[in-house]
C-alpha positions in Angstrom: 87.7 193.0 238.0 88.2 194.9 241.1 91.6 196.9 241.1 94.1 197.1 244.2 96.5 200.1 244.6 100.4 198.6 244.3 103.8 200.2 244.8 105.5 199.9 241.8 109.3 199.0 243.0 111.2 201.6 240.4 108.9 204.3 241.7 109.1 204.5 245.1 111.0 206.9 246.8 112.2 207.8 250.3 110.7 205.7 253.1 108.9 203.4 251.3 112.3 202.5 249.4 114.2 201.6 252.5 111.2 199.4 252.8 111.5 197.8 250.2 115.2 197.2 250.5 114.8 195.5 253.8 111.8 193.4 251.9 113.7 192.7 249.1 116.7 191.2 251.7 114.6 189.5 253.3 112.7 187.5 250.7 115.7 187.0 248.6 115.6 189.4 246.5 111.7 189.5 245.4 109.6 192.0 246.6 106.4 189.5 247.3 102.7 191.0 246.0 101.9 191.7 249.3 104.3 193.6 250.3 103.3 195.7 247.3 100.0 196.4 248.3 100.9 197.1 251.8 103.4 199.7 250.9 100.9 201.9 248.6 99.4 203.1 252.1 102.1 203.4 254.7 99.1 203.2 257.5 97.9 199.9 256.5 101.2 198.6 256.1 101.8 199.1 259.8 98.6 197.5 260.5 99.5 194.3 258.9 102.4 194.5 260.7 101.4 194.7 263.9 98.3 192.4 263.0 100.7 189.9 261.9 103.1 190.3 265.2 100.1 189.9 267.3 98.9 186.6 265.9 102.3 184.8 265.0 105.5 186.3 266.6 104.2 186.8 270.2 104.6 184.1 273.2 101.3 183.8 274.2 99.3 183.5 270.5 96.3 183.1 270.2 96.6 180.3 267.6 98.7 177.7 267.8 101.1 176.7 265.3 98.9 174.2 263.5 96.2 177.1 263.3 98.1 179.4 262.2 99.5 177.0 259.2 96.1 176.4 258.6 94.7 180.1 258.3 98.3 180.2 255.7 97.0 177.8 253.6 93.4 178.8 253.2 94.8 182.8 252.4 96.9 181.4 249.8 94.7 179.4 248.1 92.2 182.5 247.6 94.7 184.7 246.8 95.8 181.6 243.8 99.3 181.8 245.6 100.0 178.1 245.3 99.5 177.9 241.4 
């Protein structure tokens, strides 16, 4: 089974804790997997972020909404979110 690098929540410190404050707010109080794996490397967690604001938060996207739900539900089923 491959392995993927996580933040574990009690350990992180600095930075990456304000991070995971404003995560935690925002979801509710859970910090969500991904946000976990982003996190371990602070450079890819930018990337995802300005990935994701590129293709969903911007006027002009590229996808429309329909697309963009559909792309949603094909990454959760292979990540076995909807379980």
């Amino acid at each position: 089974m491959a392995r993927i690098i996580t933040l574990i929540p009690e350990h992180a410190r600095r930075f990456r804790r304000l991070l995971l404050a404003l995560a935690k707010r925002q979801y509710g109080g859970v910090v969500r997997g991904i946000v976990q794996i982003a996190l371990a490397d602070l450079r890819l967690a930018f990337d995802m972020q300005w990935l994701y604001a590129y293709l969903h938060e911007r006027r002009p996207s590229p996808l429309t909404r329909l697309q963009r739900e559909m792309v949603a539900t094909v990454v959760n089923g292979l990540i076995g979110g909807a379980r």
